[in-house]
Every structure is written in structure tokens, then in C-alpha cells.
VMD Tcl script that draws the C-alpha trace (Angstrom):
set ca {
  {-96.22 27.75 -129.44}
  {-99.08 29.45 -131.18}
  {-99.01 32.68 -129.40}
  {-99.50 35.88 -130.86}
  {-96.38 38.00 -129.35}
  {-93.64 35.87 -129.79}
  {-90.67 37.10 -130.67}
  {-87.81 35.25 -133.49}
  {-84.83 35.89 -130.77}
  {-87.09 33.94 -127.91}
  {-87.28 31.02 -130.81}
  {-83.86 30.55 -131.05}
  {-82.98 30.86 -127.17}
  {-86.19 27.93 -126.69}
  {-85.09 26.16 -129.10}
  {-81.50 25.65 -128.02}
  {-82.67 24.78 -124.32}
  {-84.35 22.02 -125.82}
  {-81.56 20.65 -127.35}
  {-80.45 20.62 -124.05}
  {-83.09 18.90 -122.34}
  {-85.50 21.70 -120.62}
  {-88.92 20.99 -120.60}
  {-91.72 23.51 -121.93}
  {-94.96 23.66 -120.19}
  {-97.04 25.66 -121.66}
  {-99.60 27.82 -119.14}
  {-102.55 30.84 -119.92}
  {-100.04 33.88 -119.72}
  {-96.77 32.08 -120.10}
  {-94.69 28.79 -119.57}
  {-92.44 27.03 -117.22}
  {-89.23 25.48 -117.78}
  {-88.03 22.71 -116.06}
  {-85.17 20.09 -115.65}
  {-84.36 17.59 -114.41}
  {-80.75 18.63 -112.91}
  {-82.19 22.21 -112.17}
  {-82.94 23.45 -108.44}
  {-85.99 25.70 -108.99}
  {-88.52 26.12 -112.33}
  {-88.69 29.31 -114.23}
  {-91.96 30.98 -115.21}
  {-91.48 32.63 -118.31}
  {-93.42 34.78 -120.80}
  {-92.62 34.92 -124.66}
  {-91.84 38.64 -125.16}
  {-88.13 39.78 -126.69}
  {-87.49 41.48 -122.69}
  {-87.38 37.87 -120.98}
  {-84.56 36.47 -123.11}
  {-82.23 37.81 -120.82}
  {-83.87 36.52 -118.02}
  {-84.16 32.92 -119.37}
  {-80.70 33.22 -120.37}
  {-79.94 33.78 -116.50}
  {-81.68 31.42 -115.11}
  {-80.04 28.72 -117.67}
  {-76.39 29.85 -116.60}
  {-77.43 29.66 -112.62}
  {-79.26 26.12 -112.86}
  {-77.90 24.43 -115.89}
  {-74.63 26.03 -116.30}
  {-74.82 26.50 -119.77}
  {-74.19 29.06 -122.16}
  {-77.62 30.29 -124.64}
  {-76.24 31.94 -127.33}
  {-78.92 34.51 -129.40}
}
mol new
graphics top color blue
foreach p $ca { graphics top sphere $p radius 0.5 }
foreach p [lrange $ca 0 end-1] q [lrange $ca 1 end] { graphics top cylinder $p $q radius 0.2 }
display resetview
């Protein structure tokens, strides 16, 4: 994760999904997570506004809480 907007709060959340088993695939603009129990993939972007939206998407697939 060498990008150059990346926000602390994003660190945490990505860092706790792992923990949890979602997979990180990193892209040009962005990344996708995945799992293996999940229904759909989520294309993400680093900034501090899609922690909420990551957060979302990990309560509707996963049912699990990310705390930040």
C-alpha cells in the first residue's frame, strides 16, 4: 500500500478486515476486496470518505462489525 493519499483511519479499518480474511487486490485507481463467504466484491479507493462505505459493505456480506 504505497499510495500517496492514504489515510491512518482507512489503515486501521484494512487492517482489521484482514484479520478477518478479506483479500486486497490492489488495481491503478483503487482495490478490490474479496471473500470467500461474500456475495459480490467491493471496489474501493483509499481516501478517509470510503471508510464508511467499506464498513457497509463488510456488515451486508460478512456480517461483521469494523470498528475505527
Amino acid at each position: 500500500m504505497n499510495n500517496k493519499h492514504q489515510s491512518s483511519g482507512m489503515k486501521k479499518v484494512l487492517k482489521q478486515l484482514n484479520k478477518q480474511g478479506v483479500l486486497l487486490h490492489k488495481t491503478k485507481k483503487g482495490a478490490f476486496l474479496r471473500h470467500p463467504d461474500a456475495e459480490e466484491q467491493y471496489l474501493m479507493h483509499y481516501s478517509e470518505r470510503a471508510i464508511h462505505e467499506v464498513r457497509r459493505w463488510a456488515k451486508r456480506n460478512l456480517g461483521i462489525e469494523v470498528k475505527f
